[in-house]
N, C-alpha and C positions, 0 to 999 in steps of 0.2 A: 355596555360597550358592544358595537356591532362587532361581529367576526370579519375581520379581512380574510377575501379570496383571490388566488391568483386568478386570472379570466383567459381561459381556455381558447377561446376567438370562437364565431360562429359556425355553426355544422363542424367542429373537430369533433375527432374522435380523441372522447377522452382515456380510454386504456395507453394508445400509444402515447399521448402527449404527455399525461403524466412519469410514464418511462421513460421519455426522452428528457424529461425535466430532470428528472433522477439522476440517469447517466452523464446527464451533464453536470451537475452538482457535483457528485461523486468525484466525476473526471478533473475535474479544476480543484477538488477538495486533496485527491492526490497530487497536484501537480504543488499548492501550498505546503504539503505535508513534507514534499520532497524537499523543497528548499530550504525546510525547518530544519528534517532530516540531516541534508548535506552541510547545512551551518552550523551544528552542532558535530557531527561523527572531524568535523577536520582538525578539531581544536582537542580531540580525544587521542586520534591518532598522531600529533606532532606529541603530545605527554606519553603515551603509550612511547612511540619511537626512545625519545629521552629516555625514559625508565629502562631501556632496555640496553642503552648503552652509559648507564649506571650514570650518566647525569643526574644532578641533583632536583630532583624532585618531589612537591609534597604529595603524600601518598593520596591525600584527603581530597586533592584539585584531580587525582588521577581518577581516583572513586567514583567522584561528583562529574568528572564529565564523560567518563563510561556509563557512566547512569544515565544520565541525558541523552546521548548516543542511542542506547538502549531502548528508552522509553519512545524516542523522535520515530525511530525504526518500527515500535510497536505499532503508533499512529497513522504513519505511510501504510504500515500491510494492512490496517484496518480500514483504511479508504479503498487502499488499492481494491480490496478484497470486495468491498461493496459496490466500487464500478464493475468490476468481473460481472457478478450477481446480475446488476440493472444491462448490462453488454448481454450476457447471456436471455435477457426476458426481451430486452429491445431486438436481439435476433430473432427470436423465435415468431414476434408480434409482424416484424416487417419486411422478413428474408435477408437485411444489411448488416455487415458488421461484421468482427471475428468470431471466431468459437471462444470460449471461456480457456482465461491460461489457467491451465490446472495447476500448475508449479505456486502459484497464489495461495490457491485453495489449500492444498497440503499446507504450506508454512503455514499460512492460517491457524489450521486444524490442531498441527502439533504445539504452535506457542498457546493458544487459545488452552490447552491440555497441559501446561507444564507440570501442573500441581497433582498429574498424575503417572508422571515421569518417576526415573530414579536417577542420583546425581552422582557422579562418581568425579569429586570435582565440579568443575563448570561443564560440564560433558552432562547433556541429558539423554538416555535411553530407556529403551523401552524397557519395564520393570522385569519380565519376565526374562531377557539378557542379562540379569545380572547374578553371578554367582550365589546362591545361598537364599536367593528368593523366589519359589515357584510364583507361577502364575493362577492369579484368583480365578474363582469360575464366574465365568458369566451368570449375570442375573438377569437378562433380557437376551431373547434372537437378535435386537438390535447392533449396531457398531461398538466396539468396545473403544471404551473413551481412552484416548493417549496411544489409538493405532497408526493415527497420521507418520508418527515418530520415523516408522516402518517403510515410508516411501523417500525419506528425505537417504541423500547417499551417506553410506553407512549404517543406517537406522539409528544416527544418534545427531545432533542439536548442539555442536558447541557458542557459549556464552562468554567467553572468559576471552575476548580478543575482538577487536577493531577493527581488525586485519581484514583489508579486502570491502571494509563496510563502503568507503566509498565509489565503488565500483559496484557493488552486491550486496543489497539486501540483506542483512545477518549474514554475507558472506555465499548467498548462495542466488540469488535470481537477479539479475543484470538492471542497475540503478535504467540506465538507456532504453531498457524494454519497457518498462513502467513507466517512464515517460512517455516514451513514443506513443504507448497505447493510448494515454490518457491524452493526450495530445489531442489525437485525431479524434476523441467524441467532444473537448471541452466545450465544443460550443455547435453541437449539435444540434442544440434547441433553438438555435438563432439561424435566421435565413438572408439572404443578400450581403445590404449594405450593417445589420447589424455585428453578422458575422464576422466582415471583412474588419470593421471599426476594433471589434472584439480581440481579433487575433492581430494587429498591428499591420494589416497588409495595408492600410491609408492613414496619410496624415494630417492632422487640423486643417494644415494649406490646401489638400485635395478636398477637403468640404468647404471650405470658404471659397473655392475656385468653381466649386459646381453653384453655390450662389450666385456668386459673381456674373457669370456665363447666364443667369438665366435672364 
């Protein structure tokens, strides 16, 4: 079976085109993630709300869609995180574009680390914060793993609450910023009339009118 290739066009440069292929995957991969995201966290937080004003609620539906909530969240920052990445290499290649939102990167860092977290509750912190447990020694010069923890505010990670997720990210980086950015590279890779097709600036009747007219 032959290998399919995507085809680059003639005299491209291929370093940048494949990073612009990238960034645009990425970018439109976040912007799915996000509606995953947001159709999931709503349906958490109307049970979460109930639960709290001792409506009757199964604990098991509350679980299952803080779970869900959870995981959708996980998947958004895992995209988001990999447009940042191709954002940051597609600037460097072509002078265009934003600098890298570091705020990304951190949440990244510390969920990516949870397993080297300590839990006091749904509250994760850095291990060596917590009473009764010094801090290990380093085994490398390199970064020590579950330092991220350390930049988010407070130096701890709460998990146990919904609260605010549709607005923010685990509660902390702006649902709106993450689009926006993704927004503006989704279809970077495309030029003119693909573009415009792409992002809904034209409709079926404006192409059958540019027929028509010829």
């Amino acid at each position: 079976m032959d290998r399919y290739e995507f085809e680059l066009g003639e005299g491209a440069d291929d370093q940048v085109s494949v990073v612009t292929e990238m960034l645009a995957t990425w970018s439109r991969q976040t912007m799915a993630d996000l509606d995953d995201y947001l159709a999931a966290v709503k349906p958490a937080q109307v049970l979460a709300r109930a639960a709290e004003v001792d409506d009757p609620v199964d604990d098991r539906d509350l679980r299952k869609s803080h779970e869900k909530a959870w995981v959708c969240g996980y998947r958004l920052l895992m995209s988001a995180f990999q447009r940042e990445r191709w954002q940051k290499v597609h600037r460097e290649l072509t002078g265009v574009g934003e600098e890298e939102m570091e705020a990304i990167r951190v949440l990244r860092n510390a969920i990516e680390h949870l397993d080297d977290l300590q839990f006091e509750g749904w509250v994760a912190r850095p291990k060596s914060a917590v009473a009764g447990n010094p801090p290990k020694q380093k085994k490398s010069a390199g970064p020590k793993r579950g330092a991220a923890i350390n930049h988010l505010p407070g130096a701890q990670l709460f998990l146990g609450s919904v609260y605010r997720y549709n607005t923010h990210l685990f509660g902390l980086i702006p649902i709106d910023t993450i689009k926006d950015r993704a927004r503006r590279t989704a279809y970077v890779d495309l030029t003119g009339e693909e573009r415009g097709w792409a992002e809904g600036e034209w409709e079926p009747s404006d192409i059958e009118a540019g027929i028509d007219d010829r």
